[in-house]
Gaussian input, Z-matrix of N, CA and C with variables (Angstrom, degrees):
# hf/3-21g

backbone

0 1
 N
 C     1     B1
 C     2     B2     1     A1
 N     3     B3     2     A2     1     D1
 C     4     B4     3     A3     2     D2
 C     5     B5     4     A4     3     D3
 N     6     B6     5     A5     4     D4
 C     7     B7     6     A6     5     D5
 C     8     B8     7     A7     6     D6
 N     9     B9     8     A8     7     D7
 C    10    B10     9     A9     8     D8
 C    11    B11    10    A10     9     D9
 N    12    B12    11    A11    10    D10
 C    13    B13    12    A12    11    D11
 C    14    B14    13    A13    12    D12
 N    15    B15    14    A14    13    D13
 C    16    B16    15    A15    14    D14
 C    17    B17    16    A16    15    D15
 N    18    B18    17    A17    16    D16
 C    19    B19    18    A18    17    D17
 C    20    B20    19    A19    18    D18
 N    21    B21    20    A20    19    D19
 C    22    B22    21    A21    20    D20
 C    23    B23    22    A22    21    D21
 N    24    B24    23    A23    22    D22
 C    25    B25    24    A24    23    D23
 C    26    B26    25    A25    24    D24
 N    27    B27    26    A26    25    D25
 C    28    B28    27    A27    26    D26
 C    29    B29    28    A28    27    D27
 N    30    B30    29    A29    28    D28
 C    31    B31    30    A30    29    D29
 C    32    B32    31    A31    30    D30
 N    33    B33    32    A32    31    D31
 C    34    B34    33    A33    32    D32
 C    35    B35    34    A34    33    D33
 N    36    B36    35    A35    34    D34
 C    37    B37    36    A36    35    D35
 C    38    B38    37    A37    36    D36
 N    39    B39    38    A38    37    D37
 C    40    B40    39    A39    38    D38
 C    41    B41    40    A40    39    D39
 N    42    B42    41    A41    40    D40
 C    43    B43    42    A42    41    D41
 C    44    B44    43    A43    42    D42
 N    45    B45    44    A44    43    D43
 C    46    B46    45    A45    44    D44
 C    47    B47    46    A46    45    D45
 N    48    B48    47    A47    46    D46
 C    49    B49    48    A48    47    D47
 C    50    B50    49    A49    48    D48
 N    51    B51    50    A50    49    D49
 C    52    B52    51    A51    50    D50
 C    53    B53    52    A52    51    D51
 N    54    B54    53    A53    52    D52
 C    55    B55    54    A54    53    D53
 C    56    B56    55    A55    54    D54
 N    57    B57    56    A56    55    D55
 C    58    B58    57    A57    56    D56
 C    59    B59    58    A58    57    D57
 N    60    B60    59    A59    58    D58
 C    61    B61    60    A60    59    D59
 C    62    B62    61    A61    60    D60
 N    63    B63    62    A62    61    D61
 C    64    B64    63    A63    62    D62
 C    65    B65    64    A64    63    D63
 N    66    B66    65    A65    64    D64
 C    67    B67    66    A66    65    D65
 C    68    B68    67    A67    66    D66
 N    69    B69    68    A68    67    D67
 C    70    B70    69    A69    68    D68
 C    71    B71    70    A70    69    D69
 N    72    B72    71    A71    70    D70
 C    73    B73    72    A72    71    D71
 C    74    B74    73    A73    72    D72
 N    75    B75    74    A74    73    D73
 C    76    B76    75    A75    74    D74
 C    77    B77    76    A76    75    D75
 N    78    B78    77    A77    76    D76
 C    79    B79    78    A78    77    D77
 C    80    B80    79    A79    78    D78
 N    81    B81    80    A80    79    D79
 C    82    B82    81    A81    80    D80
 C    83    B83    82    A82    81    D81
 N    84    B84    83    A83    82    D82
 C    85    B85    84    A84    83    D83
 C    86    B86    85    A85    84    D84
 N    87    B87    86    A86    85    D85
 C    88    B88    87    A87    86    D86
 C    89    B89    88    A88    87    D87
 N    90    B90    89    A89    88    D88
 C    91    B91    90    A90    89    D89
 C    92    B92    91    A91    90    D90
 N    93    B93    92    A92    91    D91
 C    94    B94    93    A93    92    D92
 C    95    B95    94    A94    93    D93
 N    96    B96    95    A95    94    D94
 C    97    B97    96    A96    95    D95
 C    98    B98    97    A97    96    D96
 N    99    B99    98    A98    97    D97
 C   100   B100    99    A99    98    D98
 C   101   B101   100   A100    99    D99
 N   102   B102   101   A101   100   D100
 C   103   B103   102   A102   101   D101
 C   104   B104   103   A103   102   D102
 N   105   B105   104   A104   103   D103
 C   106   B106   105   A105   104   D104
 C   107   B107   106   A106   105   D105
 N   108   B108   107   A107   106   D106
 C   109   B109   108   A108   107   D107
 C   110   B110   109   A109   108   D108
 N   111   B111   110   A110   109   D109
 C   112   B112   111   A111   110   D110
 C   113   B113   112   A112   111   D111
 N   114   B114   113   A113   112   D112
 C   115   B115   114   A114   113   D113
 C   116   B116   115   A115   114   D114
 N   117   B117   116   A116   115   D115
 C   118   B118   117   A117   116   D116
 C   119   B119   118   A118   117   D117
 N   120   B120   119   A119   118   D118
 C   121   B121   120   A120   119   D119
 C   122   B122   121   A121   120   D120
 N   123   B123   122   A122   121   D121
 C   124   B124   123   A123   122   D122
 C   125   B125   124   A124   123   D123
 N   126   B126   125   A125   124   D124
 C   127   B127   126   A126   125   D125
 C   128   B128   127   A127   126   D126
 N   129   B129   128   A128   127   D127
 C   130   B130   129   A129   128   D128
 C   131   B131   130   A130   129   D129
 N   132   B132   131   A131   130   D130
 C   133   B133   132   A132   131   D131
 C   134   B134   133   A133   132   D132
 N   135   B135   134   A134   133   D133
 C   136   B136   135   A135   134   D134
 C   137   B137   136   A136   135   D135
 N   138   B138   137   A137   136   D136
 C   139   B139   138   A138   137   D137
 C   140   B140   139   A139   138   D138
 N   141   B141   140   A140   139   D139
 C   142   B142   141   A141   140   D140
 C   143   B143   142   A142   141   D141
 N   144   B144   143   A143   142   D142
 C   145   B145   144   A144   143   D143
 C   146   B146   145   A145   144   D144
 N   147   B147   146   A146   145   D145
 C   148   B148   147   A147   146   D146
 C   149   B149   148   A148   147   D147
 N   150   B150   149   A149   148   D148
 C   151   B151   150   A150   149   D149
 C   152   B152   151   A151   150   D150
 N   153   B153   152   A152   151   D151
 C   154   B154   153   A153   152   D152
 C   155   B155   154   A154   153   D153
 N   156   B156   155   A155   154   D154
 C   157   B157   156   A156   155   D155
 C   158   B158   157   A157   156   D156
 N   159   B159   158   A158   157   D157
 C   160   B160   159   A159   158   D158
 C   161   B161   160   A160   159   D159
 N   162   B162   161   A161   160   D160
 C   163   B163   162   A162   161   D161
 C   164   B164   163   A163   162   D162
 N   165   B165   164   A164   163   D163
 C   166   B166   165   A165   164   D164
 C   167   B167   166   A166   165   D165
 N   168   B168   167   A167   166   D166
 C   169   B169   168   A168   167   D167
 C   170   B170   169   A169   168   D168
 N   171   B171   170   A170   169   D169
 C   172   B172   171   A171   170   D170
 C   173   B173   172   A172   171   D171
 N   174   B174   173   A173   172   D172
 C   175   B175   174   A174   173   D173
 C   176   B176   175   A175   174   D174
 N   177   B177   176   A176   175   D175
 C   178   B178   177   A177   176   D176
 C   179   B179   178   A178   177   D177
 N   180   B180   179   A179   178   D178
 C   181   B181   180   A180   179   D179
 C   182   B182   181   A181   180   D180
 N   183   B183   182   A182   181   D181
 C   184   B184   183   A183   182   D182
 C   185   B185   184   A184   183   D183
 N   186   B186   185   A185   184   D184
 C   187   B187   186   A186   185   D185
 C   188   B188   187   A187   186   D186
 N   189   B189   188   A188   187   D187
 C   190   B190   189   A189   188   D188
 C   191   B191   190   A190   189   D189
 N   192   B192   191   A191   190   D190
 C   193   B193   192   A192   191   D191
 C   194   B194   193   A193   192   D192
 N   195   B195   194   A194   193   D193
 C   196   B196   195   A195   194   D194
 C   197   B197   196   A196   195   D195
 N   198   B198   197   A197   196   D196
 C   199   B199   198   A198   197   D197
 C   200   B200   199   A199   198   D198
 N   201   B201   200   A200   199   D199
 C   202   B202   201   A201   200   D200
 C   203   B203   202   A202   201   D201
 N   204   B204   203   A203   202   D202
 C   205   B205   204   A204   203   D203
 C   206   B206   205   A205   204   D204
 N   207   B207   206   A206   205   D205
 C   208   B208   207   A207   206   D206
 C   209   B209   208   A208   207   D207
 N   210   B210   209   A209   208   D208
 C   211   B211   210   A210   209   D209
 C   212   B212   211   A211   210   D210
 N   213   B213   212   A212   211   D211
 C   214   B214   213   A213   212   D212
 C   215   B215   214   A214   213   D213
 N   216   B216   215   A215   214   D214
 C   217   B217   216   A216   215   D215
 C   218   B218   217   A217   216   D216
 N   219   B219   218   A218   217   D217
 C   220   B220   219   A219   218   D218
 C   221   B221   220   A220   219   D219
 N   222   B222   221   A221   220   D220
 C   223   B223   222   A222   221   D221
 C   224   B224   223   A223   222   D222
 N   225   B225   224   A224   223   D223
 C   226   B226   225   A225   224   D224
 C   227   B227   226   A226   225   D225

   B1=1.4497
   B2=1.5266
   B3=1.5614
   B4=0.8190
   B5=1.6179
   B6=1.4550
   B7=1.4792
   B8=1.4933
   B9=1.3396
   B10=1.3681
   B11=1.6054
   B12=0.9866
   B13=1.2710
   B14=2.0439
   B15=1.5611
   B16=1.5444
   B17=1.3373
   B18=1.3241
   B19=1.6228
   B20=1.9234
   B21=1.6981
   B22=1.4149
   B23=1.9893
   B24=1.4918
   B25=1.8089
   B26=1.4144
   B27=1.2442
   B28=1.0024
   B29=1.5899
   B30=1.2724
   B31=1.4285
   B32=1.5248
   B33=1.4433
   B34=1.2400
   B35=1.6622
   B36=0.6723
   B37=1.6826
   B38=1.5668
   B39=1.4002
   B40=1.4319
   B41=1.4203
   B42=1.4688
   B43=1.6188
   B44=1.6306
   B45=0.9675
   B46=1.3013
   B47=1.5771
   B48=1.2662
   B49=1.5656
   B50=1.5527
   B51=1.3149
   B52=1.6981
   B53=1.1552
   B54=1.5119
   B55=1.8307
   B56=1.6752
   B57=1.4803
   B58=1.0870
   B59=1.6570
   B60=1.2975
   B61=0.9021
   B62=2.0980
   B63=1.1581
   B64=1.2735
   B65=1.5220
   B66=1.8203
   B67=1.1863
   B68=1.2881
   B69=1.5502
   B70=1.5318
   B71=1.3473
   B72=1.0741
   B73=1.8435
   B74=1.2523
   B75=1.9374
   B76=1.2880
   B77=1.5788
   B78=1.3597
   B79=1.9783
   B80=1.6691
   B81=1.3785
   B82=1.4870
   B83=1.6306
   B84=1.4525
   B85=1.3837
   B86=1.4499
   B87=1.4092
   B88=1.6741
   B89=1.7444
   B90=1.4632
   B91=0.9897
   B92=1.4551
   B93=1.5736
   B94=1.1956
   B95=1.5685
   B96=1.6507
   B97=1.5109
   B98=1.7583
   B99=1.1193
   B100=1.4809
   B101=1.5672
   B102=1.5204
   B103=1.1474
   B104=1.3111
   B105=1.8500
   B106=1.4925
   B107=0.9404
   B108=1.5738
   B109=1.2360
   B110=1.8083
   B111=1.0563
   B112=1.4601
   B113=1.8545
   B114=1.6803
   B115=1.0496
   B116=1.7793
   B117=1.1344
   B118=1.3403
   B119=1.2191
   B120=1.1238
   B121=1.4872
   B122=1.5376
   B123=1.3253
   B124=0.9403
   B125=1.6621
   B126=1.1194
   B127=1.2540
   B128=1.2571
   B129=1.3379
   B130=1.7831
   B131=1.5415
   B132=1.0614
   B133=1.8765
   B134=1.2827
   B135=1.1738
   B136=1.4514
   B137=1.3627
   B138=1.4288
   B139=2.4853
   B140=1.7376
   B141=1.5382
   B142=1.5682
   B143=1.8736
   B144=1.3756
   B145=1.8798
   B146=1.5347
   B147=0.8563
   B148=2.1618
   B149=1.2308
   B150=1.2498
   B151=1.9431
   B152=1.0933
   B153=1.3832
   B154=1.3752
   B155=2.0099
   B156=1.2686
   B157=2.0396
   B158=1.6214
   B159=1.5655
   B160=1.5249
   B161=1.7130
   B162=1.2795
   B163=1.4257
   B164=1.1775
   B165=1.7345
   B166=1.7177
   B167=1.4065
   B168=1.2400
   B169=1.7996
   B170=1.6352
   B171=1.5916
   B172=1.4434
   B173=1.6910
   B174=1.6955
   B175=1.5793
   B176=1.7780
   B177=0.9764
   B178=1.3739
   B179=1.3581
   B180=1.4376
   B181=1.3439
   B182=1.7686
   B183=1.3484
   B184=1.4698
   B185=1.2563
   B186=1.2248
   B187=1.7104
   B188=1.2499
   B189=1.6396
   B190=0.9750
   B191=1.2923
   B192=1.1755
   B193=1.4828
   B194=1.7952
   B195=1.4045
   B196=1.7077
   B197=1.7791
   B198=1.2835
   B199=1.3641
   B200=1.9853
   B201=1.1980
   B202=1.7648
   B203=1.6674
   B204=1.4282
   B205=1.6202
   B206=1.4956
   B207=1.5583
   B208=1.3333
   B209=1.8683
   B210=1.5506
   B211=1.5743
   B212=1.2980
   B213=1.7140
   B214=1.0490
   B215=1.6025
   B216=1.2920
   B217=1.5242
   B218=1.8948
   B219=1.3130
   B220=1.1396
   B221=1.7326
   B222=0.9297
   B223=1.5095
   B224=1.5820
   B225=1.4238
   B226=1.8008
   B227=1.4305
   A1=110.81
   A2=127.61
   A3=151.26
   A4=117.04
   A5=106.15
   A6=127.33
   A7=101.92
   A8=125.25
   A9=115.48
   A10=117.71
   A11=138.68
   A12=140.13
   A13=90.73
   A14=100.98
   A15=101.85
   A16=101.02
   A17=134.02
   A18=157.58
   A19=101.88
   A20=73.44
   A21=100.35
   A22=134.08
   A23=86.58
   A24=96.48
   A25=108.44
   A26=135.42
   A27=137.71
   A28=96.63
   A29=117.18
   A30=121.92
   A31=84.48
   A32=131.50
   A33=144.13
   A34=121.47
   A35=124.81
   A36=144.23
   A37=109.68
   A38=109.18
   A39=117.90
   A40=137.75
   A41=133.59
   A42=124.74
   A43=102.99
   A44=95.67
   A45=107.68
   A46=140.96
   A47=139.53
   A48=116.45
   A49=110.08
   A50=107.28
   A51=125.00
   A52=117.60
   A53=88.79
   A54=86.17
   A55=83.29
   A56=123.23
   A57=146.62
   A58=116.97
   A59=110.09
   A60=108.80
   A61=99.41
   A62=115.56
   A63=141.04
   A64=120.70
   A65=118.01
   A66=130.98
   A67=130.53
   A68=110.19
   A69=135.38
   A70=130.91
   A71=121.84
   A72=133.97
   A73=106.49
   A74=109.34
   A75=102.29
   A76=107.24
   A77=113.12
   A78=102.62
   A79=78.70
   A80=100.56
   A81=127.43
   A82=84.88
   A83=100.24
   A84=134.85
   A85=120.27
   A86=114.11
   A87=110.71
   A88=83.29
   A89=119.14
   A90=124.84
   A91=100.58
   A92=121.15
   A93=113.91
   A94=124.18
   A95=125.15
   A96=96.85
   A97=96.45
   A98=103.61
   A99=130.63
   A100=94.22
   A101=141.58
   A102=139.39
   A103=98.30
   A104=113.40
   A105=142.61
   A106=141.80
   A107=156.41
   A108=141.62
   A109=97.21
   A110=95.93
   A111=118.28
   A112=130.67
   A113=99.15
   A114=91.08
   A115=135.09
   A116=133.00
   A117=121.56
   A118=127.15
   A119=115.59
   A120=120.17
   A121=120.72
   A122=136.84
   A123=149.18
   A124=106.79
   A125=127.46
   A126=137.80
   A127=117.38
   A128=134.76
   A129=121.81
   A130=101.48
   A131=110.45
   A132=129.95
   A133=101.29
   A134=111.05
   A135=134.56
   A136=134.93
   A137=105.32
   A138=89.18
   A139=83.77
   A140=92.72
   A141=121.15
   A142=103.15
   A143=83.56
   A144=97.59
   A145=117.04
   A146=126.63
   A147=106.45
   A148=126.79
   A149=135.61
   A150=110.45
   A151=105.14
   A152=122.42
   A153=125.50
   A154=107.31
   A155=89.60
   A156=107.56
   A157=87.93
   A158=108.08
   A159=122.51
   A160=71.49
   A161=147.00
   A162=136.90
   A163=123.91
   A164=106.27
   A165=132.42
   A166=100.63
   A167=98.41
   A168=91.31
   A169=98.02
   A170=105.58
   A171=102.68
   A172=132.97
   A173=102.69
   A174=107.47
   A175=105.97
   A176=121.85
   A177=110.33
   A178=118.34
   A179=105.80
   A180=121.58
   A181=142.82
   A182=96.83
   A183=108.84
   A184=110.86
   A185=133.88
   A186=127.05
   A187=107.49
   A188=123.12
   A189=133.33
   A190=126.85
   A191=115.93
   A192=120.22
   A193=107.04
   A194=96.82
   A195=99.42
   A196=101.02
   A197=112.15
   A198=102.75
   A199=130.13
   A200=100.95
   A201=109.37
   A202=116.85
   A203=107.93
   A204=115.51
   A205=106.70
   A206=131.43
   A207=126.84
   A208=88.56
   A209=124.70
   A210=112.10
   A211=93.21
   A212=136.14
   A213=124.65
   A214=120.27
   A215=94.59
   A216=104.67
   A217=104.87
   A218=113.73
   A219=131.11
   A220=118.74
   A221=135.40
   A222=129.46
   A223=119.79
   A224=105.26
   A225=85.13
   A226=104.83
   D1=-39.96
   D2=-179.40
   D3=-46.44
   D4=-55.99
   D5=177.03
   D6=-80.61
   D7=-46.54
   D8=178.00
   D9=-65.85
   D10=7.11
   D11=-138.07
   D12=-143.31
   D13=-33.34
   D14=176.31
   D15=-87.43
   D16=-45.14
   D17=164.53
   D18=-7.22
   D19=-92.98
   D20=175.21
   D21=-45.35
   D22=-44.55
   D23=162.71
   D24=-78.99
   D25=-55.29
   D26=172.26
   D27=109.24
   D28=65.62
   D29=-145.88
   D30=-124.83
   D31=158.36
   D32=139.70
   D33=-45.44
   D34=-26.65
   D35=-158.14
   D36=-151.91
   D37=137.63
   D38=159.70
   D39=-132.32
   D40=88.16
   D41=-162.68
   D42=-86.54
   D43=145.29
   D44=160.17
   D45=-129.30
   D46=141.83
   D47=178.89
   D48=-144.80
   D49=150.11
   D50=173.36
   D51=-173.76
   D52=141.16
   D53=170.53
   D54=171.69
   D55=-155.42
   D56=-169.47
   D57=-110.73
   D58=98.85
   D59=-154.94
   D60=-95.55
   D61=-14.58
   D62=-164.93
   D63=63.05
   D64=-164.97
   D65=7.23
   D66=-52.93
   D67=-43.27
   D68=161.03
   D69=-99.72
   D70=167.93
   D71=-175.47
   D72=94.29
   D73=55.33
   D74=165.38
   D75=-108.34
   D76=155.41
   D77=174.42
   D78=-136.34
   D79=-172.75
   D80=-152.13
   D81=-90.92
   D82=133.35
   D83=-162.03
   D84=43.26
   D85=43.25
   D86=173.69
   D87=-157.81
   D88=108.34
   D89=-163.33
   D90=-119.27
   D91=141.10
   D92=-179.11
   D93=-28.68
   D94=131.43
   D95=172.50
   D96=123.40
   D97=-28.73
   D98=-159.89
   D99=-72.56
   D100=96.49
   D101=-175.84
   D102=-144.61
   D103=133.55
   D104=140.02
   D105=-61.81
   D106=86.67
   D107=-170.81
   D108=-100.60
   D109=144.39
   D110=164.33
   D111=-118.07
   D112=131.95
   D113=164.77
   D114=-137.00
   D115=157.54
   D116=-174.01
   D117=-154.46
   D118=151.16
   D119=-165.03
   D120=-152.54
   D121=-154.05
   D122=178.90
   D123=-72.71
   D124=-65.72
   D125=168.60
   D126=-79.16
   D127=11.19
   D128=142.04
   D129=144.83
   D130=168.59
   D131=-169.38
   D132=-98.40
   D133=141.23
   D134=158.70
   D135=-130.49
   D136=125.84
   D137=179.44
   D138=-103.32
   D139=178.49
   D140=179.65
   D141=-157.45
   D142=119.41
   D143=175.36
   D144=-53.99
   D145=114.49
   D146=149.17
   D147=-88.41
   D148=106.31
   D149=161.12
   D150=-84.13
   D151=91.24
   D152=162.55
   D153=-66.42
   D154=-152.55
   D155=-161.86
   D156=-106.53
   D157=-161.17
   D158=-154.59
   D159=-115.36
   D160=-51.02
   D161=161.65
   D162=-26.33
   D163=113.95
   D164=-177.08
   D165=-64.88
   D166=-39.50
   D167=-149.96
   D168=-82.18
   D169=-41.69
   D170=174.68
   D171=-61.37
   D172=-31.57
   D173=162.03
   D174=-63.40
   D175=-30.04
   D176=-174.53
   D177=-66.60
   D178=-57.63
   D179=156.23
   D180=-42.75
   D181=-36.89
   D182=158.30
   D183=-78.74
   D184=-77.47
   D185=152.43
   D186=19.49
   D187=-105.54
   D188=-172.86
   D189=-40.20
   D190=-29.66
   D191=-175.59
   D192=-93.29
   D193=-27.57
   D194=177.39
   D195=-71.10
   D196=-62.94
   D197=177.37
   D198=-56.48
   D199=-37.07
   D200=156.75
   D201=-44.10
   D202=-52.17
   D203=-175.74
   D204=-83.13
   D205=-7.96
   D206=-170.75
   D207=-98.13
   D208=-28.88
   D209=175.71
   D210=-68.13
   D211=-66.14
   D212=-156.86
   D213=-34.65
   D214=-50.17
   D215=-155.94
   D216=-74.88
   D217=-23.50
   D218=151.54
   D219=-59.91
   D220=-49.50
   D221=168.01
   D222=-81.65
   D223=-10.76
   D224=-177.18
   D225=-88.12

């Protein structure tokens, strides 16, 4: 998603995210909490797991800030 998303914009950088953020949309072995970040660039793609909590607001919130600090740390 990551690379398609830099591809398609034609962007320097590409994040991406999914997964289950809850209360619901859990199935058997992807349990609420269950989040992907993606990243991509010029020199190659990468995902990164989360097991976040059964908390929406907090997977959202961690999310965002995990994927924000995975460009940073990638561009400096």
């Amino acid at each position: 998603m990551a690379r398609g998303v830099r591809e398609r914009l034609k962007t320097t950088y590409g994040l991406a995210v999914t997964g289950i953020a809850g209360p619901g949309g859990a199935v058997p072995g992807k349990p609420v909490g269950t989040i992907w970040i993606g990243y991509s660039d010029e020199n190659g793609t990468e995902a990164q797991l989360l097991k976040l909590s059964k908390n929406r607001v907090l997977n959202i919130q961690i999310t965002a800030t995990s994927a924000l600090n995975l460009l940073l740390k990638k561009i400096l």
